[in-house]
Backbone as JSON, one array per atom type, in Angstrom:
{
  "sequence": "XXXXXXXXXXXXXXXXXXXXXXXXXXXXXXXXXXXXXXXXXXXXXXXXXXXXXXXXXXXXXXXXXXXXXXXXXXXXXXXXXXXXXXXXXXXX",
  "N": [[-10.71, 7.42, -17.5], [-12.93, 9.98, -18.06], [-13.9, 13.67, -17.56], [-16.27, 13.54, -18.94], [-17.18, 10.78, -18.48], [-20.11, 8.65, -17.25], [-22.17, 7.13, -15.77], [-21.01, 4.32, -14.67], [-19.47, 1.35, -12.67], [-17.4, 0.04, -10.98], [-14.65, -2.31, -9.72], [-11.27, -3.32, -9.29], [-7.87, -4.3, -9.22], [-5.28, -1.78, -9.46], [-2.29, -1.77, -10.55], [0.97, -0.78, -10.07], [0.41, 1.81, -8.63], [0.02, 4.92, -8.38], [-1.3, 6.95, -7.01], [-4.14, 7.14, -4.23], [-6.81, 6.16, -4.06], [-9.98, 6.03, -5.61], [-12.02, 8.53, -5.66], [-15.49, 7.89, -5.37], [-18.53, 9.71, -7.55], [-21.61, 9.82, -7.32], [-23.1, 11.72, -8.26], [-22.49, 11.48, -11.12], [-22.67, 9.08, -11.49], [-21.07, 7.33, -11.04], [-19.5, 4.65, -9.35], [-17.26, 3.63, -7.03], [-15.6, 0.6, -5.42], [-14.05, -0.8, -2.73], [-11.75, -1.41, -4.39], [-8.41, -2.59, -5.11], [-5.26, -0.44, -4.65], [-2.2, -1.01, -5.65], [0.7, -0.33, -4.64], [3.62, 2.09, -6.14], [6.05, 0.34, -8.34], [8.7, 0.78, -7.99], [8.62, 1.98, -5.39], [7.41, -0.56, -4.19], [9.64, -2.08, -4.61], [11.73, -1.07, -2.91], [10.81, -1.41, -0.56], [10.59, -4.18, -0.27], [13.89, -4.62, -0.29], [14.38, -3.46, 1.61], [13.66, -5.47, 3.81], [14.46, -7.67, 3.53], [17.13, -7.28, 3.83], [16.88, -7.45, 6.19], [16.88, -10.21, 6.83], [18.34, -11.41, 5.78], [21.06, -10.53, 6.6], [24.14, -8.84, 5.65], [27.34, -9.9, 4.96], [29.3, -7.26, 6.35], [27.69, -6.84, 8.18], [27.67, -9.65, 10.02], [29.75, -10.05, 10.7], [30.09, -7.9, 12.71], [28.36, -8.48, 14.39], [29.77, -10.56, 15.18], [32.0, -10.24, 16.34], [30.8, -8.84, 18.77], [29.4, -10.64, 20.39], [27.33, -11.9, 19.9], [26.83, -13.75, 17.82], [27.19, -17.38, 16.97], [28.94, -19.47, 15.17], [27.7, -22.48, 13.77], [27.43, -25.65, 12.1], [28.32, -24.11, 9.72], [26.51, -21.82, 9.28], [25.23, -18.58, 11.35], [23.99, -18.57, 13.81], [22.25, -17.52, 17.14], [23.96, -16.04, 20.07], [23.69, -17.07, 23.58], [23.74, -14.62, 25.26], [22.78, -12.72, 22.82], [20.08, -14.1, 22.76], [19.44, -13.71, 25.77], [19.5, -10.7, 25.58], [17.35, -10.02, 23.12], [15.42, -11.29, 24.64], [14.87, -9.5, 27.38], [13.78, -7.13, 25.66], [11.35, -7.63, 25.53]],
  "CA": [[-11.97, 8.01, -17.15], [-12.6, 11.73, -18.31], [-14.47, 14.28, -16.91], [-17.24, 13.09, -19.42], [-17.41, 9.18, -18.51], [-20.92, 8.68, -16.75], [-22.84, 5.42, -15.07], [-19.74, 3.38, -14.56], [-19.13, 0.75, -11.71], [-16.35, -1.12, -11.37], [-13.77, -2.94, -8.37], [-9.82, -3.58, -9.89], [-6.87, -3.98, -8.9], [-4.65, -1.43, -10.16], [-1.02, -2.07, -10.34], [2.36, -0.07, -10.29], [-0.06, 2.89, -9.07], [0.4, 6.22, -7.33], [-2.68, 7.27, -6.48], [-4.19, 6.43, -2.72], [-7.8, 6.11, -3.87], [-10.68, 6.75, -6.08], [-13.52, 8.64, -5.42], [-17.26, 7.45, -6.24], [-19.58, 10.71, -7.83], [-23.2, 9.84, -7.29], [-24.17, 12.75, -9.72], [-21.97, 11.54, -12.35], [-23.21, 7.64, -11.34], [-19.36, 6.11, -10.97], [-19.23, 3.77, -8.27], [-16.11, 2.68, -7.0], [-15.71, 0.48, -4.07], [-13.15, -1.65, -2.75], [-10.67, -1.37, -5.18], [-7.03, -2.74, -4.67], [-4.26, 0.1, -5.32], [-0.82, -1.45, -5.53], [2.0, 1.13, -4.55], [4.64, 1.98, -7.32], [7.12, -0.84, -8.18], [10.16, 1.61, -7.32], [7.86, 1.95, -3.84], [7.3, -2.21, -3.57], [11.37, -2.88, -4.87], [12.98, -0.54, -2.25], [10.38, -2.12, 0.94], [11.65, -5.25, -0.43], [14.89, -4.7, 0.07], [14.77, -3.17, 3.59], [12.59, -6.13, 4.35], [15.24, -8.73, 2.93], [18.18, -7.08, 4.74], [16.31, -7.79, 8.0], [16.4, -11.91, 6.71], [19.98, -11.79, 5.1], [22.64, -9.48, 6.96], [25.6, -8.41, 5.04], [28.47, -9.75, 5.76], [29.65, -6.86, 7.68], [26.65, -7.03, 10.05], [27.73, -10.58, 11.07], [30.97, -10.19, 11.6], [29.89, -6.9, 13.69], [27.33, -9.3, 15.7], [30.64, -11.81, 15.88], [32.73, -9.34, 17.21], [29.61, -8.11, 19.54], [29.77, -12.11, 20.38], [25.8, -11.76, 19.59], [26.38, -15.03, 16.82], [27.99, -18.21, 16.55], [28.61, -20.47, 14.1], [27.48, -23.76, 14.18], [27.46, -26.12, 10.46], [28.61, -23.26, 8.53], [25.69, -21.34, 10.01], [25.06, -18.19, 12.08], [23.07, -18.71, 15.75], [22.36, -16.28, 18.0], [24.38, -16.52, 21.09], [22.77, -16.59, 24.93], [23.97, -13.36, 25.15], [21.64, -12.58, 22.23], [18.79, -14.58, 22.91], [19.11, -12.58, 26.59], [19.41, -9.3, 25.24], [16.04, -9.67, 22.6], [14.39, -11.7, 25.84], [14.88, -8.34, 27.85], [13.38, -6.27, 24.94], [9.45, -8.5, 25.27]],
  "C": [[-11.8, 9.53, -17.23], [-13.51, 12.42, -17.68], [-16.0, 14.23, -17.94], [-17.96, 11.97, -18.98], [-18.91, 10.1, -17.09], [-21.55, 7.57, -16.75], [-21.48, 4.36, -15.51], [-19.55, 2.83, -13.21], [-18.0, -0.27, -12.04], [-15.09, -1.55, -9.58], [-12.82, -3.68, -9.29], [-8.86, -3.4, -8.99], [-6.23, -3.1, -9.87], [-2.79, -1.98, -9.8], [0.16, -0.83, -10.77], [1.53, 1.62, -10.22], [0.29, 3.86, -8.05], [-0.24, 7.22, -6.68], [-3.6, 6.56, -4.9], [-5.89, 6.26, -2.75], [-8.69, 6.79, -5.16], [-12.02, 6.79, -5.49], [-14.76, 8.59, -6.43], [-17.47, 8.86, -6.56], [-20.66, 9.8, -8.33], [-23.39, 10.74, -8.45], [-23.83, 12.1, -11.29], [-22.44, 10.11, -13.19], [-21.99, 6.91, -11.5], [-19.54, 6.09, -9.29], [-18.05, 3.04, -8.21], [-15.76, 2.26, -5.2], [-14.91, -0.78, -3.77], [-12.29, -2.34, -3.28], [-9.03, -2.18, -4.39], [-5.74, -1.68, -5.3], [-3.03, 0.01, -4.86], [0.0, -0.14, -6.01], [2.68, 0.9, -5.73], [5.59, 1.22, -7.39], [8.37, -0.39, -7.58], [9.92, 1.21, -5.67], [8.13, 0.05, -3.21], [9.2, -2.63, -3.79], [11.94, -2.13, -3.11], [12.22, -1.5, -0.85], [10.51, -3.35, 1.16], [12.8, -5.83, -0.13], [15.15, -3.98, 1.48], [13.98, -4.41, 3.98], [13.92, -7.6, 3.99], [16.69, -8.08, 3.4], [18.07, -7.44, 6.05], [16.72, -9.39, 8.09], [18.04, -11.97, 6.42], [20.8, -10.62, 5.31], [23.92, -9.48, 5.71], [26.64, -8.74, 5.87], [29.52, -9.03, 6.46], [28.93, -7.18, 8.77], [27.05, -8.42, 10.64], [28.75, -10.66, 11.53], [31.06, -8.66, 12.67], [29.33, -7.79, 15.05], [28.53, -10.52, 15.65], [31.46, -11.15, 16.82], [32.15, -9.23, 18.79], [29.37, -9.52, 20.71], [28.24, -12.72, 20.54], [25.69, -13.05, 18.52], [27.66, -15.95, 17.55], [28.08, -18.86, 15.37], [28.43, -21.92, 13.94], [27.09, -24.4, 12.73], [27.41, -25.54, 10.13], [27.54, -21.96, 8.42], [25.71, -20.21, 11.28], [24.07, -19.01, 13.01], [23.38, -18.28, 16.21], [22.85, -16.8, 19.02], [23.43, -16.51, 22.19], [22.43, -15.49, 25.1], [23.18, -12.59, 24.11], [20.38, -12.64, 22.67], [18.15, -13.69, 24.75], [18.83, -11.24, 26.48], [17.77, -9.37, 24.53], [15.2, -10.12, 23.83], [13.9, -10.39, 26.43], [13.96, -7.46, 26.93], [11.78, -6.52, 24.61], [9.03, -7.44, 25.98]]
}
């Protein structure tokens, strides 16, 4: 869209974008309204991966939380100990 385009409506998703919004011009007659603008893939990969470290520790972090005596293992399996499940209780 150039600083020419004129009477245009439209609602898209954009994708892989970097932009936080477009604005409508009445004079120009572009209507834009309830668009979807998907953050940059770099942006969606990295909140991904802080979001998927939260689900799947690194095996330092469990043998920190074994140490800590915050897990057990039970069929090959972490579980949070009492001592866990007391500590997040405390934190409601």
């Amino acid at each position: 869209m150039d600083a020419d385009t004129e009477q245009i409506a439209f609602k898209c998703t954009f994708k892989d974008c970097n932009i936080d919004g477009i604005e409508a011009d009445e004079i120009r007659g572009i209507a834009s309204k309830d668009n979807t603008l998907e953050r940059p893939l770099d942006e969606q990969r990295q909140g991904f991966e802080e979001r998927l470290k939260l689900l799947a520790p690194s095996s330092d972090d469990l043998a920190l939380l074994d140490q800590l005596r915050l897990i057990k293992t039970e069929n090959g399996r972490p579980v949070l100990t009492e001592a866990a499940n007391s500590a997040i209780g405390s934190l409601a």
